[in-house]
N, CA and C atoms as an extended XYZ file, in Angstrom:
450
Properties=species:S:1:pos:R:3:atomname:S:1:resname:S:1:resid:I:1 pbc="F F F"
N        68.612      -29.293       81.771 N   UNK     1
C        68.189      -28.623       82.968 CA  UNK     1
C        66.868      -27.907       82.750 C   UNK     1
N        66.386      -27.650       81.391 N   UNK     2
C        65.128      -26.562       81.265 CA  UNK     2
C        64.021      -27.875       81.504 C   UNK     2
N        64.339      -28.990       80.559 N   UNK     3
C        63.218      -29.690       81.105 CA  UNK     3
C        63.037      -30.111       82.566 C   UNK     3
N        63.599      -30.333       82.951 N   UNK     4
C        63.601      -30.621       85.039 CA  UNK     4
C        62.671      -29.330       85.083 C   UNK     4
N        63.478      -27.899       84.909 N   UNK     5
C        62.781      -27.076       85.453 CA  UNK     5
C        61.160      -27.118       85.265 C   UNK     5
N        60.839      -27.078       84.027 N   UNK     6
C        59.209      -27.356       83.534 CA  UNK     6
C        58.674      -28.492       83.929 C   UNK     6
N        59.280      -29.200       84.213 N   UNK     7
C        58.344      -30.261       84.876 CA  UNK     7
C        58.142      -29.888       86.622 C   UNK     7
N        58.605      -29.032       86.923 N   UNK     8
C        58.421      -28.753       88.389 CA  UNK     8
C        57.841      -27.733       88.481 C   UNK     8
N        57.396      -26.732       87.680 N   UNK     9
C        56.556      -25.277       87.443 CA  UNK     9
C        54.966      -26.756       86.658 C   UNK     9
N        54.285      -26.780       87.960 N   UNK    10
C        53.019      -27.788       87.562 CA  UNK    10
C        51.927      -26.830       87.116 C   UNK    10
N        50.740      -27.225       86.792 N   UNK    11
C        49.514      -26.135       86.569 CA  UNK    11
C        49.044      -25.644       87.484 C   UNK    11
N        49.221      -25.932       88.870 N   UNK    12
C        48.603      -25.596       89.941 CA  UNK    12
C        49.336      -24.458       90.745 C   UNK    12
N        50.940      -25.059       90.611 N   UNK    13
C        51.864      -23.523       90.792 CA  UNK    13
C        51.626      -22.341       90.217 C   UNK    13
N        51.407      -22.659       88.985 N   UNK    14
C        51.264      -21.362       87.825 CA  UNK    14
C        49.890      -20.890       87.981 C   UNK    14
N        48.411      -21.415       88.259 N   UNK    15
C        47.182      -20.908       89.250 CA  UNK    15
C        48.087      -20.272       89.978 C   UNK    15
N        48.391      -20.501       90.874 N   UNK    16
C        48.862      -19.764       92.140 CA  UNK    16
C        49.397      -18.552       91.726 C   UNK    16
N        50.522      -18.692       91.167 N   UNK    17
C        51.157      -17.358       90.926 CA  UNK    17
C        50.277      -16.629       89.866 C   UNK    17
N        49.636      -16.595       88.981 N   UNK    18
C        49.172      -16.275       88.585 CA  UNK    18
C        47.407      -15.207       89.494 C   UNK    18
N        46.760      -15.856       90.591 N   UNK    19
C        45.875      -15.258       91.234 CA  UNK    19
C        46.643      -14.751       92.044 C   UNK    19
N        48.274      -14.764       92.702 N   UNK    20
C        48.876      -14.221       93.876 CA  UNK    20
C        48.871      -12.660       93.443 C   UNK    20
N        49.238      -13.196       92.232 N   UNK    21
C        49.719      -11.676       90.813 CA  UNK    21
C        48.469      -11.145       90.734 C   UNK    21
N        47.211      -11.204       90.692 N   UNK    22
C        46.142      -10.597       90.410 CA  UNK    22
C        45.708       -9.993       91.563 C   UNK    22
N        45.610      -10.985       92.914 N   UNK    23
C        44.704      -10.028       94.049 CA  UNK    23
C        46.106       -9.221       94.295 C   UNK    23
N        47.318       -9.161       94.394 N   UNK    24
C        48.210       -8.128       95.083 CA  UNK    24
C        47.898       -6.996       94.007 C   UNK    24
N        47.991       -6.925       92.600 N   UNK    25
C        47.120       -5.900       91.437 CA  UNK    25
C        46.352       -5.084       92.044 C   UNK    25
N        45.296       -5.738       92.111 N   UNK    26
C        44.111       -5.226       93.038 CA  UNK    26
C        43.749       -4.368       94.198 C   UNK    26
N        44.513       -5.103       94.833 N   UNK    27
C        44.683       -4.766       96.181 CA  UNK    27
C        45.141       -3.256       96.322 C   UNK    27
N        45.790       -2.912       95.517 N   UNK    28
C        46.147       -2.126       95.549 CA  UNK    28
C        45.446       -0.438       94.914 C   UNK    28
N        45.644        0.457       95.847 N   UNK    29
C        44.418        1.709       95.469 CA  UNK    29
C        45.088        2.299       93.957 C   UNK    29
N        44.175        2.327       93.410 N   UNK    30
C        44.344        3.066       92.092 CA  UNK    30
C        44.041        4.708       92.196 C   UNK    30
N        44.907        5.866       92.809 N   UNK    31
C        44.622        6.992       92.795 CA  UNK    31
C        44.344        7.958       91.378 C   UNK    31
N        44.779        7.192       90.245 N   UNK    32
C        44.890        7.711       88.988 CA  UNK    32
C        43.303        7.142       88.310 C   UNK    32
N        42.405        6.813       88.968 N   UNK    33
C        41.165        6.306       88.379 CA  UNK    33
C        39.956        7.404       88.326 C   UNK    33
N        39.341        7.894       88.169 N   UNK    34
C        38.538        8.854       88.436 CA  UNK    34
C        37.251        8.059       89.466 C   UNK    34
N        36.636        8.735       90.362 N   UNK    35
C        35.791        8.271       91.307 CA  UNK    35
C        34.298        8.306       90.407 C   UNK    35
N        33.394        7.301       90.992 N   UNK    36
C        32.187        7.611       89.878 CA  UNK    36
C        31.233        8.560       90.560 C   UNK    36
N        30.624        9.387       90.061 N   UNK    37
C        29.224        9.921       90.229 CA  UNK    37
C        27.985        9.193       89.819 C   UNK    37
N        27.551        8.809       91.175 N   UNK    38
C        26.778        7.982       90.174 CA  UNK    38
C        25.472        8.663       89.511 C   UNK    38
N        24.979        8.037       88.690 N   UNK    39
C        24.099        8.105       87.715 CA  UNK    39
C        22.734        8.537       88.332 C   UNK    39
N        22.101       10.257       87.593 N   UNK    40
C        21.041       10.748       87.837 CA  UNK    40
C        20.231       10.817       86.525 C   UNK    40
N        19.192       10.761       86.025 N   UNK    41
C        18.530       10.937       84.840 CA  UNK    41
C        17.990       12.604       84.765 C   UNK    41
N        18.699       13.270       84.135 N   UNK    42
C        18.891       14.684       83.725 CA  UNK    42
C        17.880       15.233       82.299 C   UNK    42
N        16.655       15.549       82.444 N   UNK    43
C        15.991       16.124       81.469 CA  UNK    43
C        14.937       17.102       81.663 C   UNK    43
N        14.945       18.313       81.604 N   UNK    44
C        14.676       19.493       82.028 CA  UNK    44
C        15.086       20.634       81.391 C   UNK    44
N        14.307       21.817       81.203 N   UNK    45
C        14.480       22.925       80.730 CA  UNK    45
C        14.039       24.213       81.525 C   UNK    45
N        15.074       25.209       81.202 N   UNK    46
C        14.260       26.408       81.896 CA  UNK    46
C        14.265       27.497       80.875 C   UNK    46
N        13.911       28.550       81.270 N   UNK    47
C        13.771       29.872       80.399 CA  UNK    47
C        14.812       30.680       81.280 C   UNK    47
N        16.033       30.861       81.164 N   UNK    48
C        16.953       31.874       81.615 CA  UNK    48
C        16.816       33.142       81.386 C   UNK    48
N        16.268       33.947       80.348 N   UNK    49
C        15.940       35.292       80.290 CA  UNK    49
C        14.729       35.512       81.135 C   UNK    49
N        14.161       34.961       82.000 N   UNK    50
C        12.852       35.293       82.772 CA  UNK    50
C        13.359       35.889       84.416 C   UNK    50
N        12.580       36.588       85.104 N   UNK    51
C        12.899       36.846       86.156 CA  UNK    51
C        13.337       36.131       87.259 C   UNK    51
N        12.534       34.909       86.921 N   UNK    52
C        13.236       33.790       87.694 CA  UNK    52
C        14.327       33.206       87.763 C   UNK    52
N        15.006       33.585       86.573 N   UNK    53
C        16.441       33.527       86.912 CA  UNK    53
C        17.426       34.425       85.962 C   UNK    53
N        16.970       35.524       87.226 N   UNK    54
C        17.420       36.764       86.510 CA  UNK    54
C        19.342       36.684       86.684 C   UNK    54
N        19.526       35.938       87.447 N   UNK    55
C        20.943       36.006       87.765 CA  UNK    55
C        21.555       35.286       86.520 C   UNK    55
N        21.243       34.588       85.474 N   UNK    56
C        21.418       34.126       84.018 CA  UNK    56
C        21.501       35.060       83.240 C   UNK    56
N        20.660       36.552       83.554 N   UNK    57
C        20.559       37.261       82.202 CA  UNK    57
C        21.697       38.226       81.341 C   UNK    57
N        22.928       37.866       82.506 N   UNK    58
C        24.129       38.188       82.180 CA  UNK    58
C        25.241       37.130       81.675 C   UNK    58
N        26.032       37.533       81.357 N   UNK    59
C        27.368       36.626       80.902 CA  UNK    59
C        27.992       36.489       82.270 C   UNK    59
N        28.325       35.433       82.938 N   UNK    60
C        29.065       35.131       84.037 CA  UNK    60
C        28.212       34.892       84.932 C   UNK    60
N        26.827       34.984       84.885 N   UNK    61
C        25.909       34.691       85.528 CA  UNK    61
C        25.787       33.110       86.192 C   UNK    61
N        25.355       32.601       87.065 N   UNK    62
C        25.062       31.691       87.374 CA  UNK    62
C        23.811       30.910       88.349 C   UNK    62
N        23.015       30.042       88.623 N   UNK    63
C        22.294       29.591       89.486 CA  UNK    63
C        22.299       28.362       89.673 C   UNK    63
N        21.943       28.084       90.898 N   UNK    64
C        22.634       26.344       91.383 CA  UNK    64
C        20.509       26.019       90.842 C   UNK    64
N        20.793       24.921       90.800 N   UNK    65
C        19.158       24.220       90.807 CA  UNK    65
C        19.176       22.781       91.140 C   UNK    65
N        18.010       22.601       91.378 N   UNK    66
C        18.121       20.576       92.064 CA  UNK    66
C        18.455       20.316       90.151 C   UNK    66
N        18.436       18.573       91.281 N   UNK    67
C        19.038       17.955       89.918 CA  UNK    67
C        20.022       17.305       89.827 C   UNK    67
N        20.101       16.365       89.411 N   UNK    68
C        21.658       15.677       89.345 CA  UNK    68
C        22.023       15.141       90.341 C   UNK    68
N        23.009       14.676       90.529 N   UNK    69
C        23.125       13.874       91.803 CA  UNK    69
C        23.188       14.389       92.826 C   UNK    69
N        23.830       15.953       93.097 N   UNK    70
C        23.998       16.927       94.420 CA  UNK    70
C        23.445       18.201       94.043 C   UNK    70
N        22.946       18.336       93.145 N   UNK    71
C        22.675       19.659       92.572 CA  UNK    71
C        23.394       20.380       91.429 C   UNK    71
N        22.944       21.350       90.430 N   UNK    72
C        23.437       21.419       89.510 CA  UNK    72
C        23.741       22.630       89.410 C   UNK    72
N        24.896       23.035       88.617 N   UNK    73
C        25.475       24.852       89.298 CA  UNK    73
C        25.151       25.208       87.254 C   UNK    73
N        24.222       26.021       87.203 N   UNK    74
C        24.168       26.344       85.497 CA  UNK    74
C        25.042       28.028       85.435 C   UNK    74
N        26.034       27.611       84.457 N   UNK    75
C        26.161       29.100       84.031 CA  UNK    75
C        26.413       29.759       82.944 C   UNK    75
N        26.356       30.675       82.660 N   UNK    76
C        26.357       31.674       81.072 CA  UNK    76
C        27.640       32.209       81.000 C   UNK    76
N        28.199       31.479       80.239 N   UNK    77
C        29.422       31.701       79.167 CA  UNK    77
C        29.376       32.789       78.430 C   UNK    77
N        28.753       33.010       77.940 N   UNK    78
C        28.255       33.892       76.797 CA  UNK    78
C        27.059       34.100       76.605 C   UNK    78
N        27.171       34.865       75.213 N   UNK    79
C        25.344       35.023       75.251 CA  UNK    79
C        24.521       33.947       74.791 C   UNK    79
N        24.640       32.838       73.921 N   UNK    80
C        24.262       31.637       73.495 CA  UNK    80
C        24.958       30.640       74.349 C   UNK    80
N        26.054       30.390       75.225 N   UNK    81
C        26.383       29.170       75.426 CA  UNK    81
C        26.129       29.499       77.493 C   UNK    81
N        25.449       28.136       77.372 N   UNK    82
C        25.748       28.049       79.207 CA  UNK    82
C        26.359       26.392       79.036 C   UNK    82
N        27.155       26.730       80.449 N   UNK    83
C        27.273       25.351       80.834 CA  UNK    83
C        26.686       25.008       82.046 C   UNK    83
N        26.407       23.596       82.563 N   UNK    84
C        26.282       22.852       83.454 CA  UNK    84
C        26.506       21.594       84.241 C   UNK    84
N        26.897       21.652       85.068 N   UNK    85
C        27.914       20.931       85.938 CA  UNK    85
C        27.089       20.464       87.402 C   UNK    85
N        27.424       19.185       87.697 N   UNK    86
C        27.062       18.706       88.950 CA  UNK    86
C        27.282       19.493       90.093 C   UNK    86
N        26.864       19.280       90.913 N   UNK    87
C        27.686       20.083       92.068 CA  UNK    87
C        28.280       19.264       93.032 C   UNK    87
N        28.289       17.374       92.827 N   UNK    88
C        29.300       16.699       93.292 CA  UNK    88
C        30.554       16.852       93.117 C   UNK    88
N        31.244       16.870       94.051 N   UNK    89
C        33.044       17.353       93.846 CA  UNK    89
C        33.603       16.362       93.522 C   UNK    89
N        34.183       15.954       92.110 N   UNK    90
C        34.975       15.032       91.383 CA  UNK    90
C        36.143       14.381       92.153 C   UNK    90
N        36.295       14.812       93.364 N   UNK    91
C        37.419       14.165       94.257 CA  UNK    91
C        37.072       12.634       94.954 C   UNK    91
N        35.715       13.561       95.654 N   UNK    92
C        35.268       12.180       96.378 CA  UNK    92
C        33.544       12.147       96.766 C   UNK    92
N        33.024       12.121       95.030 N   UNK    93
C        31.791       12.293       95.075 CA  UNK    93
C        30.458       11.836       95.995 C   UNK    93
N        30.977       10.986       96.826 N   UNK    94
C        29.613       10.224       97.690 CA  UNK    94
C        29.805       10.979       99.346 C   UNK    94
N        30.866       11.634       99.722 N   UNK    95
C        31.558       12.044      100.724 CA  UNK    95
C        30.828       13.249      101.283 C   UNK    95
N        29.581       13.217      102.384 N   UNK    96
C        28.992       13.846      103.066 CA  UNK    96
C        29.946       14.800      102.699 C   UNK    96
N        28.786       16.134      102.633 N   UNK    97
C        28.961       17.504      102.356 CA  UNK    97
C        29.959       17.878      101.203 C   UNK    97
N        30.099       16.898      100.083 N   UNK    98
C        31.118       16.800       98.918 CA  UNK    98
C        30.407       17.448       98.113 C   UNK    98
N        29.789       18.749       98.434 N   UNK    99
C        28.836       19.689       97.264 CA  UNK    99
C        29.830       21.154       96.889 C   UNK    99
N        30.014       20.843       95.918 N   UNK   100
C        30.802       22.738       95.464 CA  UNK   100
C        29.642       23.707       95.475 C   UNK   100
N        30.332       24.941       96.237 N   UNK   101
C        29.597       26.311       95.979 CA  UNK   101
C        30.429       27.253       95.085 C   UNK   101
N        29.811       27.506       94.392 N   UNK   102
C        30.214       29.025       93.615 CA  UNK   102
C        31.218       29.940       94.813 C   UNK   102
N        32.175       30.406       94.618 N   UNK   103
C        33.015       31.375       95.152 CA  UNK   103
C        32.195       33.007       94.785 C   UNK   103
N        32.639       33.665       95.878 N   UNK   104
C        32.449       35.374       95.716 CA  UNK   104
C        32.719       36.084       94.024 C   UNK   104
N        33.602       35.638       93.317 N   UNK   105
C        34.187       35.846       92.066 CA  UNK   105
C        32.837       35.841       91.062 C   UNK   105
N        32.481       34.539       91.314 N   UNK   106
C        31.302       34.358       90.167 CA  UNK   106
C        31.778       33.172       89.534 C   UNK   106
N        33.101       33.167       89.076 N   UNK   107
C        33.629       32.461       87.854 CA  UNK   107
C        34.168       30.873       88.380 C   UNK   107
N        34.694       30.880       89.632 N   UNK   108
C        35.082       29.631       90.311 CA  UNK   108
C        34.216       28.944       91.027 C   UNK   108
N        34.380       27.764       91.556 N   UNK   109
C        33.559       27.274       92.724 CA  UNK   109
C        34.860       25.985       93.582 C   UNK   109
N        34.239       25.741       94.055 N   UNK   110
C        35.165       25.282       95.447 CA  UNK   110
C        34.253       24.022       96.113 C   UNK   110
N        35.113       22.660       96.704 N   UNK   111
C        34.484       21.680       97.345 CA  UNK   111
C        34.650       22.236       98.812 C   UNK   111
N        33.803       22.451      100.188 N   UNK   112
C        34.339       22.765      101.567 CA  UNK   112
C        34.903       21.183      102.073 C   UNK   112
N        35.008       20.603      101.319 N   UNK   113
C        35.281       19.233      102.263 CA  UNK   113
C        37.030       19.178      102.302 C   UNK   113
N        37.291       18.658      100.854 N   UNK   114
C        38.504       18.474       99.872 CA  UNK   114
C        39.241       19.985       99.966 C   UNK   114
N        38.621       20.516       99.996 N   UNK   115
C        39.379       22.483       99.411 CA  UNK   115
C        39.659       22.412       97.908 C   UNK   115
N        38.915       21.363       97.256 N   UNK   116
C        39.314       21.627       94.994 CA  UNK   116
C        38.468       22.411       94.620 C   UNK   116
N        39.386       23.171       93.728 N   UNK   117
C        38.815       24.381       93.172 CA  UNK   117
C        38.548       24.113       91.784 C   UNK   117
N        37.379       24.763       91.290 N   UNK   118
C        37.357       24.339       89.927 CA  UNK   118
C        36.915       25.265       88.925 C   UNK   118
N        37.507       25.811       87.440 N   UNK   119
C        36.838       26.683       86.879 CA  UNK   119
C        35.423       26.633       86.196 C   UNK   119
N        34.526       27.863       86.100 N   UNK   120
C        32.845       27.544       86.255 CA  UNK   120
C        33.348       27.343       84.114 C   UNK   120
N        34.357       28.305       83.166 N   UNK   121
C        34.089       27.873       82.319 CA  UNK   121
C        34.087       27.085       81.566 C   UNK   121
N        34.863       25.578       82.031 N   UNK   122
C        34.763       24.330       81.484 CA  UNK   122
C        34.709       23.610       82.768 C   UNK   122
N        34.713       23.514       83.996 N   UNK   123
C        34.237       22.677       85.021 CA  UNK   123
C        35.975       21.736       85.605 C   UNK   123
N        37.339       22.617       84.689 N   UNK   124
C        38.161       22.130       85.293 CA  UNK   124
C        38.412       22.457       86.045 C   UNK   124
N        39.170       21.367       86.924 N   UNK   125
C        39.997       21.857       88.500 CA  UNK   125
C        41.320       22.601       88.257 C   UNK   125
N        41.703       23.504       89.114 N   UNK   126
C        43.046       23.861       88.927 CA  UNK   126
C        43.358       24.562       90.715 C   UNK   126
N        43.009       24.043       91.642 N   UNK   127
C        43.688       23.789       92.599 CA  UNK   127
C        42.992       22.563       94.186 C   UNK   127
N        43.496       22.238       94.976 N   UNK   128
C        43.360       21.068       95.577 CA  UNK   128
C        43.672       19.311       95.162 C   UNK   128
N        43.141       18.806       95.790 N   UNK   129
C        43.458       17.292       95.363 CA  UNK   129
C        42.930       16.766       94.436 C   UNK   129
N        41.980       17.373       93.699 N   UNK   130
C        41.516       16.326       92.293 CA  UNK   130
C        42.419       16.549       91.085 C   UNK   130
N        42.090       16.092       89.954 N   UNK   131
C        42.564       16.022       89.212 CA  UNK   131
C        41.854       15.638       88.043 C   UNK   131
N        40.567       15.371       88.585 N   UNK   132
C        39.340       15.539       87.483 CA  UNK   132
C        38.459       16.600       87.694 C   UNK   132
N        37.922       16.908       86.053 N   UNK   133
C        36.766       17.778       85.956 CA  UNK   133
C        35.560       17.299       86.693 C   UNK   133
N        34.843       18.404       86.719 N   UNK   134
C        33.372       18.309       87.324 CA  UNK   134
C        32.433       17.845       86.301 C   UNK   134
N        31.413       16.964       86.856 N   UNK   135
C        30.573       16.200       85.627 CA  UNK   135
C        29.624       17.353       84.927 C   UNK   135
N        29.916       17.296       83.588 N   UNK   136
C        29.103       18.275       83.096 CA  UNK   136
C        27.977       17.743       82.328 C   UNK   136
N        26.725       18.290       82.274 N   UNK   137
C        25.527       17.707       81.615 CA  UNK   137
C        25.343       18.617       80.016 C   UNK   137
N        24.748       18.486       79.170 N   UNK   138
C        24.696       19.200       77.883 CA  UNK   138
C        23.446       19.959       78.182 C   UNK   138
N        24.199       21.001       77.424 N   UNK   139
C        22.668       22.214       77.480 CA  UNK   139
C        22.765       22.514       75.259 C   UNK   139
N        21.474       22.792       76.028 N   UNK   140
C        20.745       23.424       74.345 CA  UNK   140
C        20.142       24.656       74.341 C   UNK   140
N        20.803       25.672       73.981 N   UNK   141
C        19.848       27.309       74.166 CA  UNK   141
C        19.128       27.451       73.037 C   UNK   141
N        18.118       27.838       72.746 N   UNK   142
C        17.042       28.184       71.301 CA  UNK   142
C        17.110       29.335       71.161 C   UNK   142
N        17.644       30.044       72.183 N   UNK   143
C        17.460       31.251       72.757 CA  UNK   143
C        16.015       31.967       73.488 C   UNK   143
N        15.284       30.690       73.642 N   UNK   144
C        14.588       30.940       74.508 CA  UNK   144
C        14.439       30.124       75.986 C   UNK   144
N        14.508       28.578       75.437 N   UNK   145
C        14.760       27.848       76.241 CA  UNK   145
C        15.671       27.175       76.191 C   UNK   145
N        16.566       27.029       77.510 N   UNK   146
C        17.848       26.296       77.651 CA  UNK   146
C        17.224       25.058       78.321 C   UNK   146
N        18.113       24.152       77.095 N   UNK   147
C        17.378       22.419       77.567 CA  UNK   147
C        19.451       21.741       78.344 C   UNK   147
N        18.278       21.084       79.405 N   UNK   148
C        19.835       20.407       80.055 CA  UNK   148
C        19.797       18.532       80.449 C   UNK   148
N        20.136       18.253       79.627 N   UNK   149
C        20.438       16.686       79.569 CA  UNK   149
C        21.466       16.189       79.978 C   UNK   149
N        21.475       14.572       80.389 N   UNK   150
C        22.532       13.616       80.380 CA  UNK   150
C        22.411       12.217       78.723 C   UNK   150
């Protein structure tokens, strides 16, 4: 009986089931994928102890600046370390008005689209619908000039 069966499972059945099995795969939304940001070329430096961005010259400090794909939110961790982060919201980065602002606090920021909240000192989320971090770019302090790359 197994041979009958194999001779009736032809190569063309097994194509079939085989692409039926792939586009229904597909087809299907992957919510567990992270969305892309796409790609900005990030190379620039500023002087954070200068008046110009006097709102840096503290710890918890922060200032948004162009840059990056929606803008870039920089802030001071400490006295040597800042971080910096996109200001596309990791939920649904291409999504008119999908820009986070800094909250009243200082320390959080928030998407108005989505409502995800995200912390400023590593760029994770911890409330709304994402479930990814915010894209962060590398900084370099000399302690004079903070360099910020991708």
């Amino acid at each position: 009986m197994s041979m009958a069966l194999r001779r009736t499972v032809t190569p063309g059945l097994m194509f079939f089931l085989f692409a039926f099995g792939f586009l229904v795969s597909c087809s299907k939304k992957n919510d567990t994928q992270q969305p892309v940001i796409p790609y900005v070329m990030v190379n620039f430096f500023i002087m954070p102890n200068t008046t110009q961005f006097i709102e840096l010259n503290h710890i918890g400090g922060y200032v948004p600046v162009t840059g990056g794909y929606r803008g870039i939110i920089i802030y001071r961790k400490s006295e040597n370390e800042f971080m910096a982060f996109d200001r596309a919201c990791a939920y649904d980065p291409t999504a008119d008005s999908a820009q986070v602002r800094v909250d009243v606090s200082g320390i959080t920021c928030y998407c108005p689209k989505c409502k995800s909240k995200y912390i400023l000192l590593d760029g994770s989320p911890y409330e709304g619908p994402t479930q990814w971090p915010l894209k962060q770019y590398r900084t370099n302090y000399d302690g004079t000039y903070l360099y910020i790359t991708n």
